[in-house]
RONUDO-854665 format. One record per residue: y negated, x negated, z of N, C-alpha, C, O in turn. Coordinates in steps of 0.02 Angstrom, whole numbers, padded with zeros to 5 digits, always signed. Atoms other than C-alpha are relative to their C-alpha. Example, Ala and Ser with C-alpha at 12.3 -4.5 7.8 and 13.67 -1.06 7.14 Angstrom:
+00059-00045+00000+00225-00615+00390-00060-00045+00000-00059-00097+00033+00059+00042-00003+00053-00684+00357-00055+00039+00037-00110+00014+00045
END
This chain:
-00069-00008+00022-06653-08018+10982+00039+00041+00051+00072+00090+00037-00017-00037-00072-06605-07965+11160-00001+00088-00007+00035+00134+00014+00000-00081-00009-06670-07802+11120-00007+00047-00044-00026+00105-00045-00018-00052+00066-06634-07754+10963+00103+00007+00015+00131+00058-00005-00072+00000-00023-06432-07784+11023+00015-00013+00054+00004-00073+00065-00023+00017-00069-06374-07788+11190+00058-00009+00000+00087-00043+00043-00083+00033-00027-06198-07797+11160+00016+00061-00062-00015+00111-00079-00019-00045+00042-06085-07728+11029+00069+00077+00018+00128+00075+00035-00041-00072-00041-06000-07548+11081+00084-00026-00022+00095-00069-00065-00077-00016+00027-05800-07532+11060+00024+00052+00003+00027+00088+00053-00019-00079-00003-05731-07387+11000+00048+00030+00050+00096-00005+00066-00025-00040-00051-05663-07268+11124+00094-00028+00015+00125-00051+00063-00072-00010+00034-05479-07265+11027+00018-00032-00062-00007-00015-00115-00035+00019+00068-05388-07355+10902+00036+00047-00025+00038+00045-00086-00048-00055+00019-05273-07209+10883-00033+00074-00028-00067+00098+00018+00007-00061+00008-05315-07032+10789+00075+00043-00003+00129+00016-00011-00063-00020-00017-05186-06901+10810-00014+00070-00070-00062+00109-00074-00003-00066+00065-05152-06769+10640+00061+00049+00012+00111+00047-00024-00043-00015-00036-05056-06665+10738+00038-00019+00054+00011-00012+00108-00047+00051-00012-04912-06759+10803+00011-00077-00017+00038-00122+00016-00001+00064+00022-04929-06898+10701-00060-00037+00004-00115-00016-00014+00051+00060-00023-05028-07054+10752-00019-00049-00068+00017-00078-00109+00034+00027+00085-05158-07125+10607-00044-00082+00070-00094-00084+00106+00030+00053-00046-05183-07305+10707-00058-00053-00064-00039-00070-00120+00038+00023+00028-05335-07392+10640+00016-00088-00022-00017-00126-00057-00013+00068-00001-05257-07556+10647+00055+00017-00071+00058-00031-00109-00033+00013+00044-05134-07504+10516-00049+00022-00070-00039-00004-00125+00037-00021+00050-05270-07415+10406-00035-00072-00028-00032-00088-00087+00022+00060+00009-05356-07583+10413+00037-00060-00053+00001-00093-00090-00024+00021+00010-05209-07674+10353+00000+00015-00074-00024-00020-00118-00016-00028+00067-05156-07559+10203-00077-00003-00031-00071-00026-00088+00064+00007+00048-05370-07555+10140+00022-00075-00017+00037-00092-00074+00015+00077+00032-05361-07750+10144+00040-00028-00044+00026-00086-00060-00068-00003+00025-05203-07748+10050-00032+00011-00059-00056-00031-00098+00027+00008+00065-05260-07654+09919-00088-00019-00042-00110-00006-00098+00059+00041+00022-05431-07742+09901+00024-00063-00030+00004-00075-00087-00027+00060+00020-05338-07907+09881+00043+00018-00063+00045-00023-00109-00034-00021+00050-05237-07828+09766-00029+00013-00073-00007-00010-00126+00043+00006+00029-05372-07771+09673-00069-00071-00017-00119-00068-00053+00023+00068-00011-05450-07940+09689+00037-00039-00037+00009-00061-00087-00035+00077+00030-05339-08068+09629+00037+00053-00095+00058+00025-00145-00019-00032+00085-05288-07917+09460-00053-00020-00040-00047-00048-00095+00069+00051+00057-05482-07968+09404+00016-00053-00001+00012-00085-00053+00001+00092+00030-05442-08142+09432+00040-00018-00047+00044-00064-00087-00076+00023+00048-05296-08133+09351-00008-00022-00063+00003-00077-00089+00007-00043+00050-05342-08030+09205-00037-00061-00021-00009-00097-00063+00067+00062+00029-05503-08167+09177+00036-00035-00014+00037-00041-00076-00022+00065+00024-05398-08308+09171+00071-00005-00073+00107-00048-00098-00058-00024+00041-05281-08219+09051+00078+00015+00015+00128+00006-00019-00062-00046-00024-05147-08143+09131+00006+00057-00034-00031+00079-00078-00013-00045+00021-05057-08010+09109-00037+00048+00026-00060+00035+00081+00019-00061-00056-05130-07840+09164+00058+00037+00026+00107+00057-00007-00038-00019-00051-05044-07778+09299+00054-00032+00036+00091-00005+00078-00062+00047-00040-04927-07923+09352-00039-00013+00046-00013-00067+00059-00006+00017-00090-05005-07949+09529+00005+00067+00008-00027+00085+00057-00007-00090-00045-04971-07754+09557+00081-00012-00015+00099-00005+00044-00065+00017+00009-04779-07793+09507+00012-00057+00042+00070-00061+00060-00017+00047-00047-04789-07945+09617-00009+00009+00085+00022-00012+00134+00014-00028-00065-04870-07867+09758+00063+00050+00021+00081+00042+00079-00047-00021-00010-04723-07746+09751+00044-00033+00048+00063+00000+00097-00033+00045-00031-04626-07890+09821-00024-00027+00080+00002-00022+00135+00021+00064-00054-04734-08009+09931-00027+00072+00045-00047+00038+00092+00018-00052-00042-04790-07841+10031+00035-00004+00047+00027-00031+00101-00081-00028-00082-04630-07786+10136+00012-00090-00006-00020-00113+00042-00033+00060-00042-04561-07981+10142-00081-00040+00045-00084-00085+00086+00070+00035-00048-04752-08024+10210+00004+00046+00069-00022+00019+00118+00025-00028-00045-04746-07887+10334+00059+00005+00045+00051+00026+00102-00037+00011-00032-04549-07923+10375-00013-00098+00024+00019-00125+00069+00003+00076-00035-04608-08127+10398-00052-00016+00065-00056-00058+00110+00058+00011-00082-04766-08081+10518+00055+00018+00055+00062-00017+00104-00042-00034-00081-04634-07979+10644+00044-00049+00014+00064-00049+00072-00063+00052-00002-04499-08136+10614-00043-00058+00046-00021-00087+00096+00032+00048-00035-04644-08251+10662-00003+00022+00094+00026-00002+00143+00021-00034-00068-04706-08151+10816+00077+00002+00062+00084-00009+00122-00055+00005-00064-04528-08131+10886+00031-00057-00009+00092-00048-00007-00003+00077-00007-04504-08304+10878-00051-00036+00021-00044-00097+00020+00052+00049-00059-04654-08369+10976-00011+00044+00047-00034+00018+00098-00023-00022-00053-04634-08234+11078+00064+00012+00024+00069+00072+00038-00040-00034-00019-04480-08217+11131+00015+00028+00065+00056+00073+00071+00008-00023-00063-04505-08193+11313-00014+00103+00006+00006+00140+00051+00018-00055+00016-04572-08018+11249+00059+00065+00001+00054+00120+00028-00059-00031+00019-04399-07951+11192+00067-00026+00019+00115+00012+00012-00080+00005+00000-04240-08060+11239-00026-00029+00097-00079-00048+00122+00000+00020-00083-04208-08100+11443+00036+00085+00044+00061+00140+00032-00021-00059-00042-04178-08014+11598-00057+00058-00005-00116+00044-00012+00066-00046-00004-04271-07826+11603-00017+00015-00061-00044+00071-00067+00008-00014+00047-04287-07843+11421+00047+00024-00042+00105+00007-00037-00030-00032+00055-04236-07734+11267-00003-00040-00058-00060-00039-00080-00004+00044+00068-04196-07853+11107-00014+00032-00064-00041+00003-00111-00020-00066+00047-04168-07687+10994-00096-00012-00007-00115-00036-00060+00038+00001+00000-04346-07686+11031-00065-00033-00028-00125-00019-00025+00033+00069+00059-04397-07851+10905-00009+00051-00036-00069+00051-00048-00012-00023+00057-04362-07718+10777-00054+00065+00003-00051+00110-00039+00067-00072+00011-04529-07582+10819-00050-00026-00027-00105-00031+00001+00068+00007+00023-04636-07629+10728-00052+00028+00031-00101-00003+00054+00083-00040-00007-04758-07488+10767-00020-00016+00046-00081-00007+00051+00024+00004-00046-04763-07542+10923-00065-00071+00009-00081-00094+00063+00038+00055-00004-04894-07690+10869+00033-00080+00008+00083-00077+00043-00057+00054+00001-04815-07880+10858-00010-00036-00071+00043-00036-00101-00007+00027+00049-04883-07982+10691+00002-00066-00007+00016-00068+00053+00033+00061+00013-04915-08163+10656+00010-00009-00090+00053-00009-00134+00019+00033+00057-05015-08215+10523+00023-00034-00049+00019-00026-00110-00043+00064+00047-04914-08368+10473+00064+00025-00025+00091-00002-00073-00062-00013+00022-04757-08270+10461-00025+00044-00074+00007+00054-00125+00009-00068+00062-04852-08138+10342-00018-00042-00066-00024-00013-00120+00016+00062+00047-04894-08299+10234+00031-00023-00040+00027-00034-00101-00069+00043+00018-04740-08373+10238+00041+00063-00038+00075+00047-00087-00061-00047+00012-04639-08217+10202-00035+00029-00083-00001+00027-00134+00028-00019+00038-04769-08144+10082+00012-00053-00082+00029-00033-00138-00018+00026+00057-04758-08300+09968+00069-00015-00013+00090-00052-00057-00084+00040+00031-04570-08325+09965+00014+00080-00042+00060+00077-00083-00009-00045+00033-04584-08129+09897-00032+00006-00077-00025+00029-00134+00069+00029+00085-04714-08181+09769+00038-00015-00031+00055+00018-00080-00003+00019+00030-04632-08296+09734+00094+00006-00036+00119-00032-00078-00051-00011+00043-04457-08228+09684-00015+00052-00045+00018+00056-00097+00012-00039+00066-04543-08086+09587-00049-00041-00040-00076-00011-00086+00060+00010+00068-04671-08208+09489+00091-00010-00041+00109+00022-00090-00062+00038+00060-04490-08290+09412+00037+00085-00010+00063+00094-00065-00030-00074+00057-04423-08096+09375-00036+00015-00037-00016+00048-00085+00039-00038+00036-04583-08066+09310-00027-00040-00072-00061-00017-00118+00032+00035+00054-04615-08206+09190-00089-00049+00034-00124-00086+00000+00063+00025-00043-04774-08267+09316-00006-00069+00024+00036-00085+00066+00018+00045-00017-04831-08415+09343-00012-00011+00081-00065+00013+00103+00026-00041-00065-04819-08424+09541-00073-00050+00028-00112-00038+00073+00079+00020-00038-04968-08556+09553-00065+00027-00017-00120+00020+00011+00060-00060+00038-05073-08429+09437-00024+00051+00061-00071+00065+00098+00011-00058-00087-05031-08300+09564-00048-00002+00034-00096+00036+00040+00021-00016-00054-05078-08365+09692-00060-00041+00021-00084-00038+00077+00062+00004+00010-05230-08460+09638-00052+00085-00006-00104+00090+00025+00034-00029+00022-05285-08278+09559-00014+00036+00072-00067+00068+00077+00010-00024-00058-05258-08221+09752-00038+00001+00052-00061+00049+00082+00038+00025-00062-05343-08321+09879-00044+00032+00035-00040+00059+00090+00063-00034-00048-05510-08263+09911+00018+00063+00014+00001+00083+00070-00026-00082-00027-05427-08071+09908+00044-00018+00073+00052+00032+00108-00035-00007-00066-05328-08125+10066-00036-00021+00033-00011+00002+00085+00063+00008-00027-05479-08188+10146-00043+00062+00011-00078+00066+00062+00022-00062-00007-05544-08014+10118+00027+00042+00040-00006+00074+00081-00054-00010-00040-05378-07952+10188-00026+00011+00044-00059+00060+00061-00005+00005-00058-05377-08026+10333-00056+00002+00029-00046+00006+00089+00064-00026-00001-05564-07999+10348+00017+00076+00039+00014+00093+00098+00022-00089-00018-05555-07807+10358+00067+00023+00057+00066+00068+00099-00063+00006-00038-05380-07827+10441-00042+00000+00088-00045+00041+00134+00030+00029-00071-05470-07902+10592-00030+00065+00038-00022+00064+00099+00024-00064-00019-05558-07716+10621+00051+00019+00051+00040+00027+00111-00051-00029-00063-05400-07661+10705-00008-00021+00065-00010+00006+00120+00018+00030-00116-05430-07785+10859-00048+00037+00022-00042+00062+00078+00057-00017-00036-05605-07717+10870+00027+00080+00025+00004+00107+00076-00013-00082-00020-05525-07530+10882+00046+00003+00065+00041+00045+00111-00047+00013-00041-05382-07594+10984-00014-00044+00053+00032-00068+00086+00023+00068-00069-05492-07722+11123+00047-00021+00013+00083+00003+00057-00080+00030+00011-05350-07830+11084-00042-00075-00027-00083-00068-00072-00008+00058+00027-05372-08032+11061-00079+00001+00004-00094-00018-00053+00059+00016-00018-05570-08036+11116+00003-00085+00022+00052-00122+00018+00003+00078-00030-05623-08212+11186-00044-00004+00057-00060+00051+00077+00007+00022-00068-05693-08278+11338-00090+00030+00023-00135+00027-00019+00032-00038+00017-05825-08185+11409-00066-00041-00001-00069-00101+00010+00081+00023+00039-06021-08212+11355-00067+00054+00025-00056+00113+00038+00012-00054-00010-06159-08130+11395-00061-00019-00068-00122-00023-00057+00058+00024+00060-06257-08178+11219-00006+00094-00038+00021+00149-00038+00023-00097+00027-06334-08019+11130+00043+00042-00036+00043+00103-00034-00065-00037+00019-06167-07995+11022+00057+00002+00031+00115+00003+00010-00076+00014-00031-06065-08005+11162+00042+00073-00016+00005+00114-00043-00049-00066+00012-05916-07848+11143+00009+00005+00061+00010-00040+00102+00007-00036-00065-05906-07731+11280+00084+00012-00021+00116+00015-00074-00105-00026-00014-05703-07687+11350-00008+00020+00059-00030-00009+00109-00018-00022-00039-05667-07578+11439+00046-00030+00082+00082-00080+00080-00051+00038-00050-05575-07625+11607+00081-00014-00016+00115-00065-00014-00052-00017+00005-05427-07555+11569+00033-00061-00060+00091-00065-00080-00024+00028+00064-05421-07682+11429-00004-00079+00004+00022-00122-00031-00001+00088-00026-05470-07853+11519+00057-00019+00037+00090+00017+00074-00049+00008-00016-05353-07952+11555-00032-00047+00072-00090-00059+00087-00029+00006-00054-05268-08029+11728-00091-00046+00045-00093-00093+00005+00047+00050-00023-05449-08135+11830-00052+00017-00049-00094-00028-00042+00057-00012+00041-05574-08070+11701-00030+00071+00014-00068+00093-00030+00008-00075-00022-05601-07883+11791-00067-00009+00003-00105+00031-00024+00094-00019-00016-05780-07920+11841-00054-00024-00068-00114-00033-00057+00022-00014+00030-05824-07940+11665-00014+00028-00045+00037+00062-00052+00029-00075+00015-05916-07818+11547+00012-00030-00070+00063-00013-00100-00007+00024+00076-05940-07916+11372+00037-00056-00005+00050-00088+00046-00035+00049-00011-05840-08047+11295-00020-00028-00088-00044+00011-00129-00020+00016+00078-05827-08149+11118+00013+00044-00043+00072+00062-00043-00036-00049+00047-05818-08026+10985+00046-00056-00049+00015-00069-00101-00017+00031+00034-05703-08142+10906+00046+00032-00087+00057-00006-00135-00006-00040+00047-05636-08008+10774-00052-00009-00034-00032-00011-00092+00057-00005+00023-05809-08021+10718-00022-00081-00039-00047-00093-00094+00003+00067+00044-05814-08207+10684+00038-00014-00037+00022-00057-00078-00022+00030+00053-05679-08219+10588+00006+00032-00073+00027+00009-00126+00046-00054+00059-05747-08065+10477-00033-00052-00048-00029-00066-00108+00047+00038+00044-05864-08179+10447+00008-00046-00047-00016-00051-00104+00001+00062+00031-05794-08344+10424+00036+00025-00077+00014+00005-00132-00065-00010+00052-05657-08280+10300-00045+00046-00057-00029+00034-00115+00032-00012+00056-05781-08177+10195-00046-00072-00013-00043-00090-00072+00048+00047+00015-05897-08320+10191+00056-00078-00054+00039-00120-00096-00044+00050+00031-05735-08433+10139+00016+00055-00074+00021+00027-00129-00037+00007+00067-05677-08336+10001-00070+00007-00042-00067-00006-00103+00054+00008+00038-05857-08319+09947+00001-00088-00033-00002-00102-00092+00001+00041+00029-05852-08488+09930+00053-00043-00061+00039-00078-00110-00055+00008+00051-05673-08515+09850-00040+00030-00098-00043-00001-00151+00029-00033+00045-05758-08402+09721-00038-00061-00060-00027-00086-00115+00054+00043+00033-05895-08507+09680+00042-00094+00001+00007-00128-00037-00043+00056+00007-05793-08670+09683+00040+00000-00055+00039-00041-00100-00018-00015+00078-05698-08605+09555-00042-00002-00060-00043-00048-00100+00067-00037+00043-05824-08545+09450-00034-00068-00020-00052-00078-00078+00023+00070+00014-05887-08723+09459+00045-00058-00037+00028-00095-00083-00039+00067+00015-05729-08844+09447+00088+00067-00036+00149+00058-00036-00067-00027+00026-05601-08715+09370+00070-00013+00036+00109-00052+00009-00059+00001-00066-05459-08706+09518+00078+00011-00056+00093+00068-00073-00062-00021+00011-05286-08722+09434+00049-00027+00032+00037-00087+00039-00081+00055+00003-05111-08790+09485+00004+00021+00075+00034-00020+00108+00001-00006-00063-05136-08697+09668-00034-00036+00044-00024-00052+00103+00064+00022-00035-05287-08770+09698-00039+00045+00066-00044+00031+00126+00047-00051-00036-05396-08621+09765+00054+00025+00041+00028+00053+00089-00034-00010-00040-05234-08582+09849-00003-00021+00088-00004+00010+00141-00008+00041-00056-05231-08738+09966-00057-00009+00016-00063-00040+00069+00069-00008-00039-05423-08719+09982+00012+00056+00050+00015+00049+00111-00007-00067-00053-05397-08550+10057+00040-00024+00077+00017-00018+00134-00030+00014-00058-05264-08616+10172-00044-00049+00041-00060-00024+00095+00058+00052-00010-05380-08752+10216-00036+00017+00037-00032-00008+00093+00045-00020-00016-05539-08642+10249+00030+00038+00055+00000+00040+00109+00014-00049-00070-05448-08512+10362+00039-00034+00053+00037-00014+00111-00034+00028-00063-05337-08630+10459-00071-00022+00046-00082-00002+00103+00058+00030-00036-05508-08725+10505-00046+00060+00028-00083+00043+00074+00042-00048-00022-05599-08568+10540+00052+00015+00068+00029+00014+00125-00038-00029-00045-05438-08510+10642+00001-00055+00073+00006-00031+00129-00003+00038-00047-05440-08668+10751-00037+00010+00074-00017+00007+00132+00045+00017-00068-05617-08653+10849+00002+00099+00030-00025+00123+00080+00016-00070-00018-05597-08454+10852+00058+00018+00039+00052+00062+00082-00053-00004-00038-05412-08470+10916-00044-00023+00084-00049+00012+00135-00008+00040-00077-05465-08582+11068-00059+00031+00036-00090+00004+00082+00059-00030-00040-05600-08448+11113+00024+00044+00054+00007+00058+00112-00038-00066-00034-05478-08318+11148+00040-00014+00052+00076-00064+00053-00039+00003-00042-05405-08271+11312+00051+00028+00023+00065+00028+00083-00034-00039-00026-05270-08163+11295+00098-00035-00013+00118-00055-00068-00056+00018-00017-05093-08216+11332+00025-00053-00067+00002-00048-00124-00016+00070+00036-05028-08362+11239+00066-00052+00028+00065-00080+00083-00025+00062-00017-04883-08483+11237-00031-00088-00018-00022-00115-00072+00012+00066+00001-04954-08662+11261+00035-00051-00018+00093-00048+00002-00012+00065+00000-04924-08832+11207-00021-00046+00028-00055-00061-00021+00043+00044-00023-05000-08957+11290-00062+00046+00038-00055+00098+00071+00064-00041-00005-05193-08909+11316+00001+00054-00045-00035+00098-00023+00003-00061+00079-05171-08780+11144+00048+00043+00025+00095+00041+00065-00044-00052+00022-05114-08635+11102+00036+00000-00043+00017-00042-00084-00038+00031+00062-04988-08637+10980+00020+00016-00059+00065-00002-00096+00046-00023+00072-05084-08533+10847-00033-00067-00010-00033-00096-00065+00059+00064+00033-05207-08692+10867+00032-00062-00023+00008-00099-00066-00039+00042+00028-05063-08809+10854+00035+00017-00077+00055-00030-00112-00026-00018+00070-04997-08724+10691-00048-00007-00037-00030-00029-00091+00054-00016+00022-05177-08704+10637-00014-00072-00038-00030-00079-00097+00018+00071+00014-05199-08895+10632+00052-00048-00049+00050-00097-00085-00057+00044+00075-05036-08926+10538+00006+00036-00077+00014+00010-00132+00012-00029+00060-05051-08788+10422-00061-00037-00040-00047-00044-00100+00052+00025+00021-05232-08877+10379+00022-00067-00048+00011-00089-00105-00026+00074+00003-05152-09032+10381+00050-00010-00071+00050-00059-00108-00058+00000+00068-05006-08989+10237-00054+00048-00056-00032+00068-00110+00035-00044+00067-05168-08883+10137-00012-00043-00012+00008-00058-00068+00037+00052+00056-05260-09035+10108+00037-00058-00020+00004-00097-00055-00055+00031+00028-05114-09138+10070+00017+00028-00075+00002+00006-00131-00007-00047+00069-05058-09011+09945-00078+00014-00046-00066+00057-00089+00067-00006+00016-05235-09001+09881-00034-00060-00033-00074-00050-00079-00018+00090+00028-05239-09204+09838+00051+00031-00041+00042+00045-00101-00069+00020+00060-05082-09184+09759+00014+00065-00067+00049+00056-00116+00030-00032+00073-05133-09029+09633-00056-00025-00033-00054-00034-00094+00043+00031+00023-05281-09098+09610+00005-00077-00044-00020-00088-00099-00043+00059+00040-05200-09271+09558+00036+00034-00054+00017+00021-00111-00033-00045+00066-05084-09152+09445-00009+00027-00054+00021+00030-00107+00037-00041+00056-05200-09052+09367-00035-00085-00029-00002-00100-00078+00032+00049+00031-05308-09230+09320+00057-00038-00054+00055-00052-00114-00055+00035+00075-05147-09311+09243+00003+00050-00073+00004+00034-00132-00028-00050+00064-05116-09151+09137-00057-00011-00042-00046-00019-00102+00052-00029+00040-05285-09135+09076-00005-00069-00037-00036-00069-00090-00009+00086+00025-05256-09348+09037+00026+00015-00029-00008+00013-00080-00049+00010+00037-05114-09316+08955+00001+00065-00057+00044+00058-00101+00031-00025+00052-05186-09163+08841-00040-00018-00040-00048+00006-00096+00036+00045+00018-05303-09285+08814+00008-00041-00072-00021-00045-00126-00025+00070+00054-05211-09426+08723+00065+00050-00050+00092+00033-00103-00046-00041+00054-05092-09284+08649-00042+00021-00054-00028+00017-00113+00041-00015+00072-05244-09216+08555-00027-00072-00045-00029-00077-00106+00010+00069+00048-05297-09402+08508+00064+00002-00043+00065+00028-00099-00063-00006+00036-05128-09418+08452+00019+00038-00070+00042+00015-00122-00004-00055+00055-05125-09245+08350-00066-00020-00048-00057-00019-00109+00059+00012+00028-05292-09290+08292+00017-00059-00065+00009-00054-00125-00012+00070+00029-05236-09476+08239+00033+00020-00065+00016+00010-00123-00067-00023+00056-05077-09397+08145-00033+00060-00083-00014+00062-00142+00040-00027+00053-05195-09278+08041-00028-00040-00031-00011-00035-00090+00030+00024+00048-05302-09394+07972+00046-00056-00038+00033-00079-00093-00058+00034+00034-05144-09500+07938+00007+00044-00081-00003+00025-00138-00017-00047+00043-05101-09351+07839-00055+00010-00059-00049+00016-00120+00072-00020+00059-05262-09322+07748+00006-00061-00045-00007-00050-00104+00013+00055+00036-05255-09491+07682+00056-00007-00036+00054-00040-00088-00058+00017+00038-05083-09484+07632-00012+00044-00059-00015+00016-00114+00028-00044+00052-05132-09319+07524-00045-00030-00048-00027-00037-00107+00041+00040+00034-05280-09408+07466+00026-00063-00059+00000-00091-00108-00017+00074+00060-05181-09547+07378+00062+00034-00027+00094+00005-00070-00044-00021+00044-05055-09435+07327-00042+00048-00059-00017+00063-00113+00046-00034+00055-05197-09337+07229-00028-00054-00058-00035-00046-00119+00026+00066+00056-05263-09509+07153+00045-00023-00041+00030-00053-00093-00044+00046+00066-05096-09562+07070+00034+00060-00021+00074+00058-00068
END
């Protein structure tokens, strides 16, 4: 194994330049996984009988408020970054300059969803059941940017996939080493391997009522937990955690809560379609019989 991989290269540059203007691989990353998910959850949709083209009218929405709730998150657990002495505040507001969190692009993304599913006539737990595993894909191909950008690696390793960084790119007591955690790479993995499975979970138990939703949240908080506490690059703490791993564990914590309690939801409904068709059923043959004796006299 040793010597079929010695270590995985990192590209030179995250940045290409088309003239003047800068084509950063971290944003190319972003916008493919975008519209993969996009294209992702329109089949799901479409299958389960949706409309065609209402997650491309909804995505309209949850796009920009997902990509104004990652920068809201980020300058709010960092704020050391932008407000103080030495610092520029104006400066929350560059985006380009790199600055997302996840949870904000979550949070922001579904409160956009979810004011265009109600303009659109959408069901928003349809949505964002028909979504899931596409943001798993997402944030899958998303993750490429770190590898271009030797940005958010983990602690170093010297196992046969360890990722090579440059100096210039290790951080503060880590100079004398060469490879580290490709941790971009594990969560490639986990998160395709999760929505593979959302997939097939469905496919099995029919996911409605924001089921496959709060699986998703579920699968990547728990993936995010052991891959957070690998990484060594700057972090505000809680305790022993970081406080990605502390969010990680409550986000988990309110999926499988919510996840019981659709699941309980969807079982009553399907009870209570149940005894409505007994019911409708009962009332027909009422009916038949009443016909019946109105034909005899």
């Amino acid at each position: 194994m040793t010597g079929l991989v010695a270590s995985i290269p990192s590209p030179e540059t995250g940045v290409l330049y088309l003239g003047p203007l800068p084509l950063r691989a971290y944003a190319f990353g972003i916008i493919i996984g975008a519209l993969l998910a996009i294209w992702i959850a329109e089949r799901r949709y479409v299958a389960r009988g949706g409309r065609k083209g209402a997650v491309g009218d909804v995505s309209i929405w949850a796009i920009p408020f997902g990509i104004v709730g990652a920068r809201i998150y980020h300058v709010i657990t960092s704020p050391e970054l932008y407000f103080g002495e030495g610092r520029n505040a104006v400066e929350a507001f560059y985006i380009w300059n790199g600055g997302l969190g996840i949870w904000g692009a979550v949070a922001g993304g579904a409160l956009g969803a979810y004011i265009a599913c109600r303009r659109y006539g959408v069901r928003f737990s349809e949505f964002a059941d028909a979504l899931a595993p596409g943001l798993l894909v997402a944030q899958a191909v998303g993750r490429l940017g770190n590898w271009f950008n030797q940005e958010l690696f983990g602690r170093p390793t010297d196992l046969p996939w360890g990722l090579e960084i440059d100096p210039v790119h290790r951080p503060s007591g880590f100079e004398q080493f060469e490879t580290f955690h490709p941790t971009f790479l594990y969560e490639m993995i986990w998160n395709l391997a999760a929505a593979a499975l959302i997939v097939a979970v469905d496919r099995r138990f029919r996911l409605t009522h924001g089921r496959a939703f709060w699986l998703y949240v579920m699968l990547y908080t728990a993936g995010r937990v052991w891959i957070e506490a690998l990484r060594i690059d700057t972090a505000n703490l809680i305790g022993p955690f970081r406080l990605n791993v502390w969010t990680s564990i409550l986000v988990f914590a309110l999926g499988a809560f919510m996840l019981w309690w659709t699941t309980r939801r969807s079982r009553q409904d399907r009870e209570s379609a149940s005894v409505q068709g007994d019911i409708s059923a009962d009332a027909a043959e009422v009916a038949e019989a009443d016909d019946a004796e109105d034909d005899r006299t």
